[in-house]
N, CA, C and O of each residue as an XYZ file, in Angstrom:
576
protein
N      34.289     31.100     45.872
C      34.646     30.858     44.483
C      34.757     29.351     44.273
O      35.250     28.654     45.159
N      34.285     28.787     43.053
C      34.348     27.582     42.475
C      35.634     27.116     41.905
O      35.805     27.375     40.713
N      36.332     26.640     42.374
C      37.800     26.288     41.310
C      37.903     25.343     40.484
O      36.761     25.602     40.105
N      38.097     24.768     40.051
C      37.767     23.593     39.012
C      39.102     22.982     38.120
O      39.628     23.417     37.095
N      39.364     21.986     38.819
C      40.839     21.875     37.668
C      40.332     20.734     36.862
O      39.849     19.762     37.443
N      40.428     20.793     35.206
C      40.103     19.770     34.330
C      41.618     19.199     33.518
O      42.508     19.722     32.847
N      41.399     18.275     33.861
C      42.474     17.494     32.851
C      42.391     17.338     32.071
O      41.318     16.747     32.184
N      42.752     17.280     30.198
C      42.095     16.661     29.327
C      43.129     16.048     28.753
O      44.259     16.528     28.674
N      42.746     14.861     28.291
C      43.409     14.244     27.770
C      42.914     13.321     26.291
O      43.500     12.470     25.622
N      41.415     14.030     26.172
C      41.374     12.967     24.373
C      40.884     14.252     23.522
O      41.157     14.271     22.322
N      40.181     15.309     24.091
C      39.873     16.095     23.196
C      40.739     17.149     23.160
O      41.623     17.017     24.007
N      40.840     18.267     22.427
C      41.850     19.457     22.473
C      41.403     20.461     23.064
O      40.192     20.658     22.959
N      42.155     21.334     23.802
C      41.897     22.240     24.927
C      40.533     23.347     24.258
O      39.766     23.794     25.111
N      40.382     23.586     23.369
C      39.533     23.987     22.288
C      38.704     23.824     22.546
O      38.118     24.768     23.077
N      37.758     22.147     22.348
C      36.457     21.711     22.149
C      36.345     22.052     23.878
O      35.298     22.646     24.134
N      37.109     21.823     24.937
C      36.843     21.842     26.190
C      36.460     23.642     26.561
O      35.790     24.130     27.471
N      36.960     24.071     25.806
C      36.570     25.382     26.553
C      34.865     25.415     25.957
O      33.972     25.866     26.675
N      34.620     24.931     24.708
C      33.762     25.412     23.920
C      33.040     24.520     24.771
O      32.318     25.429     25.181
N      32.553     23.381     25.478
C      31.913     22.593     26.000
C      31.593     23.189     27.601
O      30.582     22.858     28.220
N      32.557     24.052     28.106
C      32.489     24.860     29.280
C      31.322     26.159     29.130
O      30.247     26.240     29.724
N      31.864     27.057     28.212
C      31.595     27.839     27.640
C      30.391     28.096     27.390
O      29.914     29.211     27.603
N      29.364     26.592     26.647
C      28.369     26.546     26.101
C      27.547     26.658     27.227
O      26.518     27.332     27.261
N      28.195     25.716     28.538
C      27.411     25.405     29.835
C      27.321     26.736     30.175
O      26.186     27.200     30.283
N      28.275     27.457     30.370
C      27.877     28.750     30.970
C      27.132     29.510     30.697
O      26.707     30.236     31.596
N      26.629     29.685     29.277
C      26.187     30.806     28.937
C      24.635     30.378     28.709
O      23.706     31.150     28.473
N      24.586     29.261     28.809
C      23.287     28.232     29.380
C      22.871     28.683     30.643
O      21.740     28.545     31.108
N      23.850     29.240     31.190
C      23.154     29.641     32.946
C      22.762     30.943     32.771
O      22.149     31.334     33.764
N      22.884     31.931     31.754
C      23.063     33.305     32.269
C      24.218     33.976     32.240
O      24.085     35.186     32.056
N      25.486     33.511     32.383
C      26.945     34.239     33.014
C      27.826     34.493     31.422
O      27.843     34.084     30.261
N      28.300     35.181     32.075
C      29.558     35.688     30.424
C      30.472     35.039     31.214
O      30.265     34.656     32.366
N      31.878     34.872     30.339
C      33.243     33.909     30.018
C      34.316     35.138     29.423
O      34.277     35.987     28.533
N      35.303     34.682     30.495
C      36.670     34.929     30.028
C      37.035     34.296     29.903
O      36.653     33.396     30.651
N      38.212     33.873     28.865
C      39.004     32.881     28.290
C      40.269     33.768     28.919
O      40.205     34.995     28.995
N      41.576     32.902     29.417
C      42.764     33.515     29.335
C      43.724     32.907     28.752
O      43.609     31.743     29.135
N      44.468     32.964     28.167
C      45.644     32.287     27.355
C      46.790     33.046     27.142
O      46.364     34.004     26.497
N      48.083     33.212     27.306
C      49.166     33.938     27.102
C      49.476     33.855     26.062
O      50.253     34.712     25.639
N      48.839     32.384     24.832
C      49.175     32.381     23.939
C      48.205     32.747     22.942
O      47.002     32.488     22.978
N      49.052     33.592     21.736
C      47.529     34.157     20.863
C      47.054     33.132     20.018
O      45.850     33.108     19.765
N      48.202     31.838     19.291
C      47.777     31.276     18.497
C      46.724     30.476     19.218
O      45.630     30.227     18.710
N      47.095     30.080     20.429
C      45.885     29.257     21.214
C      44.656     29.644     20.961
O      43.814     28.893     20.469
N      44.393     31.154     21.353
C      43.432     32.349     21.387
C      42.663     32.143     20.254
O      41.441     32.164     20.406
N      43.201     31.914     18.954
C      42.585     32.106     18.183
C      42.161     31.128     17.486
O      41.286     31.187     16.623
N      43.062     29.715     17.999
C      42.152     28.300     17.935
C      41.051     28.685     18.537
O      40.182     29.020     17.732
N      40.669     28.790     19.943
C      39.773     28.935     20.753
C      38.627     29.275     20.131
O      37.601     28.605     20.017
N      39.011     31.015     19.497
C      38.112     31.573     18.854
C      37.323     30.652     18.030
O      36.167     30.266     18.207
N      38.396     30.289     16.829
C      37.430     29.363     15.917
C      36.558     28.455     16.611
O      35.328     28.409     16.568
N      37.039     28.028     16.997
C      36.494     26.402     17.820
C      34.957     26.999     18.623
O      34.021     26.199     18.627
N      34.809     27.923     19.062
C      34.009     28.554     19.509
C      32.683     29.287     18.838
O      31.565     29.346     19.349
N      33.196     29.963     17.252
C      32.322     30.091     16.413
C      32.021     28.686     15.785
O      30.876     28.233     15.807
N      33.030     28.032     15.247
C      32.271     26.526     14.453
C      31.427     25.647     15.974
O      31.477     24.462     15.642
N      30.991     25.688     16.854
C      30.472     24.719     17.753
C      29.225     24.100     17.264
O      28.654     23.210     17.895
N      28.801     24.571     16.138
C      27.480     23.677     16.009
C      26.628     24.630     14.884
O      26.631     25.805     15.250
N      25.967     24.432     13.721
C      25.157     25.576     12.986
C      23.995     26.013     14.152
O      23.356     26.975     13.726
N      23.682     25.719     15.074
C      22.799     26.191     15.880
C      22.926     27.107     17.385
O      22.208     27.842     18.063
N      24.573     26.444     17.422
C      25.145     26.773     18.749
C      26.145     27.268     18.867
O      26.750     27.317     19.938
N      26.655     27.876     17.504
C      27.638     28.734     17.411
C      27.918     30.108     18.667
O      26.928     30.701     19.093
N      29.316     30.491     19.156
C      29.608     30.999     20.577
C      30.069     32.302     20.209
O      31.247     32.435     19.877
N      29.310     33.258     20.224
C      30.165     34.577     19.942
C      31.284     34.868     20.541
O      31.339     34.602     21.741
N      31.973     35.225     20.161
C      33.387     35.275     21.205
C      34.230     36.849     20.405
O      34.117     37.134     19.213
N      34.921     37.551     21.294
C      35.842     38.864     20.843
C      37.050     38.791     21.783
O      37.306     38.343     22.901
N      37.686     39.465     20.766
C      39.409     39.849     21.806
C      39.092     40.499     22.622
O      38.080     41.166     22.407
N      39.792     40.648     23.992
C      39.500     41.848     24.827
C      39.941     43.585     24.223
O      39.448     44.631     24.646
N      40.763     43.469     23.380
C      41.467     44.625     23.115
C      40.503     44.877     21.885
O      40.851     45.891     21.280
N      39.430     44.277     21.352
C      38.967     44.417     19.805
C      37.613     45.409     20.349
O      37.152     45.095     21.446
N      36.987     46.554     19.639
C      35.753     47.273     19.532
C      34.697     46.568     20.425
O      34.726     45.338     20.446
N      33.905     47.127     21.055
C      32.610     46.318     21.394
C      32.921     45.081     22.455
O      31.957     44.344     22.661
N      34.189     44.755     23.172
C      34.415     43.863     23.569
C      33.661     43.973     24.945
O      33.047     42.914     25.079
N      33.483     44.635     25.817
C      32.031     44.699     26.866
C      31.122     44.057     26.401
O      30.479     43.502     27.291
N      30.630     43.799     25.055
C      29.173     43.027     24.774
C      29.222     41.555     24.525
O      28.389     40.678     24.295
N      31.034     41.648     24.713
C      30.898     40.093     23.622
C      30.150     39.216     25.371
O      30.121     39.712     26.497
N      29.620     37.727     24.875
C      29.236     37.345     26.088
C      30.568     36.014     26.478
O      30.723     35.378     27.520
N      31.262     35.972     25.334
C      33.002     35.205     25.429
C      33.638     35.967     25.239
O      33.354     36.696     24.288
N      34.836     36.238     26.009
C      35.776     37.737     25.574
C      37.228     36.586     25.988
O      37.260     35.841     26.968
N      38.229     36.720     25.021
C      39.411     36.054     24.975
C      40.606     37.175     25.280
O      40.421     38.350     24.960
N      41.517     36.859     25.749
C      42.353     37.553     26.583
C      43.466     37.148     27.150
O      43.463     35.996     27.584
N      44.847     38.064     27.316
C      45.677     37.527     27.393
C      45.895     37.743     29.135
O      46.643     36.998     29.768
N      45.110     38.893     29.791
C      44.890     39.065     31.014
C      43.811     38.922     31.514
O      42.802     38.451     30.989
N      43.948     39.314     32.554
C      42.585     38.927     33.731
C      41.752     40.062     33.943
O      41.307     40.344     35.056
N      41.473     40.877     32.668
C      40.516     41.919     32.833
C      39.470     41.236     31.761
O      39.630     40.756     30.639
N      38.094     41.448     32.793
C      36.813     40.865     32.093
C      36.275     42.131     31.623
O      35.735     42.631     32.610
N      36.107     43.119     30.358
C      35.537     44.135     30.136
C      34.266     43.697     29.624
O      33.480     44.622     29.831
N      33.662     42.713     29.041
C      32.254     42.325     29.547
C      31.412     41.491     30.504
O      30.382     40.849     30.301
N      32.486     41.770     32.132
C      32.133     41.626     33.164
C      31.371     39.814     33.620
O      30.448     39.415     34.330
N      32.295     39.254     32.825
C      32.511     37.792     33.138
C      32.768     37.384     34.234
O      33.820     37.709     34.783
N      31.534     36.272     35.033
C      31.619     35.810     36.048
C      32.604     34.820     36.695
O      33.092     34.593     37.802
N      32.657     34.214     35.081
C      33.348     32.754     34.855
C      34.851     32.904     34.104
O      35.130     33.786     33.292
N      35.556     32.068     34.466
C      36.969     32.545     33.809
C      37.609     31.587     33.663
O      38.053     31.267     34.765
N      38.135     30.473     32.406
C      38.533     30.004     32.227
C      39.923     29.817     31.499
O      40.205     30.123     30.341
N      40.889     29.117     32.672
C      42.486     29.854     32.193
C      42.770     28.244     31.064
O      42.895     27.046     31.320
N      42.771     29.020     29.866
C      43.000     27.766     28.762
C      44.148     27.352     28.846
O      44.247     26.125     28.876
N      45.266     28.054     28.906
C      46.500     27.579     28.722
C      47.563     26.999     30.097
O      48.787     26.919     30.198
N      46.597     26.710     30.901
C      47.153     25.933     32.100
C      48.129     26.529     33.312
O      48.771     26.189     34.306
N      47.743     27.732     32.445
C      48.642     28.330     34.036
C      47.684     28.961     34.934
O      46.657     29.438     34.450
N      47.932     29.026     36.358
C      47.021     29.322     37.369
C      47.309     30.941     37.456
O      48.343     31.602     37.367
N      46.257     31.200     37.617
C      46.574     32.524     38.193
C      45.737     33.320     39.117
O      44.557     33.396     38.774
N      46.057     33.911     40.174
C      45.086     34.141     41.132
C      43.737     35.055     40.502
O      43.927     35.998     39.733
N      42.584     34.697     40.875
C      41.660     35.089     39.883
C      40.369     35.800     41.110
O      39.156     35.593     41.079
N      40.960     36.451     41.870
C      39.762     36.886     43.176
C      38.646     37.959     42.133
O      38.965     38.906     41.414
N      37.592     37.504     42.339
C      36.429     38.428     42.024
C      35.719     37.364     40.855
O      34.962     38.056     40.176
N      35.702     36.320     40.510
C      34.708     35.463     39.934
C      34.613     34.530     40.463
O      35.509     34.158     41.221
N      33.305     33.686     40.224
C      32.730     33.406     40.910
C      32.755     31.652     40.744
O      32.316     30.758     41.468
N      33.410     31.644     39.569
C      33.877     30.344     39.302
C      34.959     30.323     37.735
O      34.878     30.769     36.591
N      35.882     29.562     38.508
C      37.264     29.850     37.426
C      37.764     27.738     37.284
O      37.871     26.861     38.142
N      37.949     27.743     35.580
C      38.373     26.278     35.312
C      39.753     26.633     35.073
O      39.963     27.730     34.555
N      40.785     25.841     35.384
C      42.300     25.474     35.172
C      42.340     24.133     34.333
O      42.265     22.966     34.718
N      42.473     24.635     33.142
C      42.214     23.803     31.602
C      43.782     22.693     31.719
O      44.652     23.554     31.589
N      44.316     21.738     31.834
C      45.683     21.677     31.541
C      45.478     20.176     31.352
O      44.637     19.405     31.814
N      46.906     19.939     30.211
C      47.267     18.177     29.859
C      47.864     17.977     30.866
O      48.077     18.803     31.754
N      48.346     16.355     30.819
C      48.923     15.712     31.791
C      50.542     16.152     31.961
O      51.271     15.814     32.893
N      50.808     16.766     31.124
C      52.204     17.346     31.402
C      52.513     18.630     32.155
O      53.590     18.959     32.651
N      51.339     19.305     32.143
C      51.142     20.413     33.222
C      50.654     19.663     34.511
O      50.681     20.405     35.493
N      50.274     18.559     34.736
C      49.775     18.001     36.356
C      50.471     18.346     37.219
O      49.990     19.171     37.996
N      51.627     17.957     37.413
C      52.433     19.148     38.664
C      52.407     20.390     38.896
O      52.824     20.865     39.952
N      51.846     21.181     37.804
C      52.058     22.337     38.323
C      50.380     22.673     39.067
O      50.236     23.344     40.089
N      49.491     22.178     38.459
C      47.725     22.095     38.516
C      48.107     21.308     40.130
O      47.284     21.647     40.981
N      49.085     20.438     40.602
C      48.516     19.840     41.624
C      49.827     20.927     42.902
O      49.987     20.363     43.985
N      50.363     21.857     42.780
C      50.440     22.903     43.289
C      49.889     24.023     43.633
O      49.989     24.612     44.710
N      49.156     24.384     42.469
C      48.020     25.416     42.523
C      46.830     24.447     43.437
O      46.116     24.816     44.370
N      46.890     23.640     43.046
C      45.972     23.016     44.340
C      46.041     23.128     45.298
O      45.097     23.525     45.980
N      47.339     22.787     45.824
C      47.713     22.664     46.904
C      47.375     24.202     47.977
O      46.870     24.387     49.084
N      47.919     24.981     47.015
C      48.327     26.584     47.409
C      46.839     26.899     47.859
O      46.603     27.931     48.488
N      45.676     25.853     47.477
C      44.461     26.813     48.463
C      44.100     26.230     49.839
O      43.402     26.835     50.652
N      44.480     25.351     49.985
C      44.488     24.659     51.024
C      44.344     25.634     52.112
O      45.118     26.525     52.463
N      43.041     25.238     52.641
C      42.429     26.129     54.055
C      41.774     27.711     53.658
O      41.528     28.784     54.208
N      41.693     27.126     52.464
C      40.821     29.141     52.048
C      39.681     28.504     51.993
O      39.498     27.520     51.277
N      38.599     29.148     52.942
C      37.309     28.745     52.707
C      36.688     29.383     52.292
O      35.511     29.344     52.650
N      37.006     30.098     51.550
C      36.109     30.877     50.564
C      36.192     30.293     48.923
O      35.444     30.576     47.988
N      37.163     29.546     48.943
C      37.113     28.155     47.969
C      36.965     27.151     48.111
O      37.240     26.666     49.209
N      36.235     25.993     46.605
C      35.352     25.370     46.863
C      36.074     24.619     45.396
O      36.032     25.123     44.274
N      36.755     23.243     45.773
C      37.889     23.104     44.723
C      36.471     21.556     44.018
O      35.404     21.114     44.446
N      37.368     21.273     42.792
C      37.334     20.086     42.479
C      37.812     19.754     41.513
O      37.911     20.660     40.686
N      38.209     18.727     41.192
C      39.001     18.224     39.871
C      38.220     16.767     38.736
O      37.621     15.736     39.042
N      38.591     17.327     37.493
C      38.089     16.195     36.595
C      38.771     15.834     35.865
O      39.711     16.590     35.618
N      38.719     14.736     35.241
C      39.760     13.886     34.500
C      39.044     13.216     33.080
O      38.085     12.469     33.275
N      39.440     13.439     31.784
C      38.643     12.612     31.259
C      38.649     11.337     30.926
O      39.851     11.113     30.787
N      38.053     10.298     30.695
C      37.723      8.820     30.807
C      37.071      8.072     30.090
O      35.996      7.657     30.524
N      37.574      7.636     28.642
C      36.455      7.267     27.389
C      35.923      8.141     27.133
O      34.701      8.063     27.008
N      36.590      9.364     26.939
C      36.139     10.509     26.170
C      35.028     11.007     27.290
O      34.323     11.920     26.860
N      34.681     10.507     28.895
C      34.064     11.404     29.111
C      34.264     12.405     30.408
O      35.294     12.155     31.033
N      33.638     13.262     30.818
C      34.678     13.758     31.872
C      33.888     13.493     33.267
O      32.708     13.816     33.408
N      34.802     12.758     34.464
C      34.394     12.066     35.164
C      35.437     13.054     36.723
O      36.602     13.450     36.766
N      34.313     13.117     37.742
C      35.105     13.935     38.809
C      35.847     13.380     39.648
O      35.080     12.805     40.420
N      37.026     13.180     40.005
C      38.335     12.519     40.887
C      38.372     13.063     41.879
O      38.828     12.237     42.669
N      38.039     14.626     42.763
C      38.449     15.087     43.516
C      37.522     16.293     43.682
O      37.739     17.121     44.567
């Protein structure tokens, strides 16, 4: 598994998922979003349909009709019902995520202690494959 911790610090956790998001679904792979929080959720959402008149991101609740098809499914748990490879935890908390294949840990600089615990905590699993980014004049640059 790919772990990925991003820092952000000029844009809002929003445009970053939608900038993740876009990459992914550029490869082939569906996206879970996780967030405990709904209002987050539903920034997300928006932020995800407005991305561009061309590049707009379909995205559904996990609990909403049809949510197996969406190819972004938002969620307050770690069930992918349209079988998302990729899983991105928006709201900065870690959570053990075994069975995808690459998972981002979204968090500001006021969550860094807890992002540099969850770090810590994989230490010697080689079946993970960590790295961390930071952004830098607005752009995002890899530290680790």
């Amino acid at each position: 598994m790919k772990l990925d911790f991003w820092q952000y610090t000029h844009d809002p956790v929003e445009k970053v998922v939608a900038l993740i998001a876009k990459r992914t679904l550029g490869e082939g792979e569906r996206v879970l979003v996780v967030s405990d929080n709904a209002d987050q959720r539903a920034a997300i959402a928006r932020a995800l349909w407005q991305a561009g008149p061309e590049s707009f991101l379909a995205n559904g609740e996990a609990d909403a009709p049809g949510a197996d098809a969406q190819p972004i499914l938002l969620s307050a748990e770690l069930s992918a019902a349209n079988g998302a490879s990729h899983l991105i935890l928006a709201d900065g908390t870690f959570r053990n995520a075994e069975g995808f294949a690459r998972v981002f840990l979204l968090f500001p600089p006021d969550r860094a202690p807890d992002a540099r615990q969850a770090w810590r905590a994989q230490d010697g699993r080689e079946s993970v494959e960590r790295a961390y980014f930071a952004q830098e004049d607005g752009r995002w640059v890899k530290k680790g």
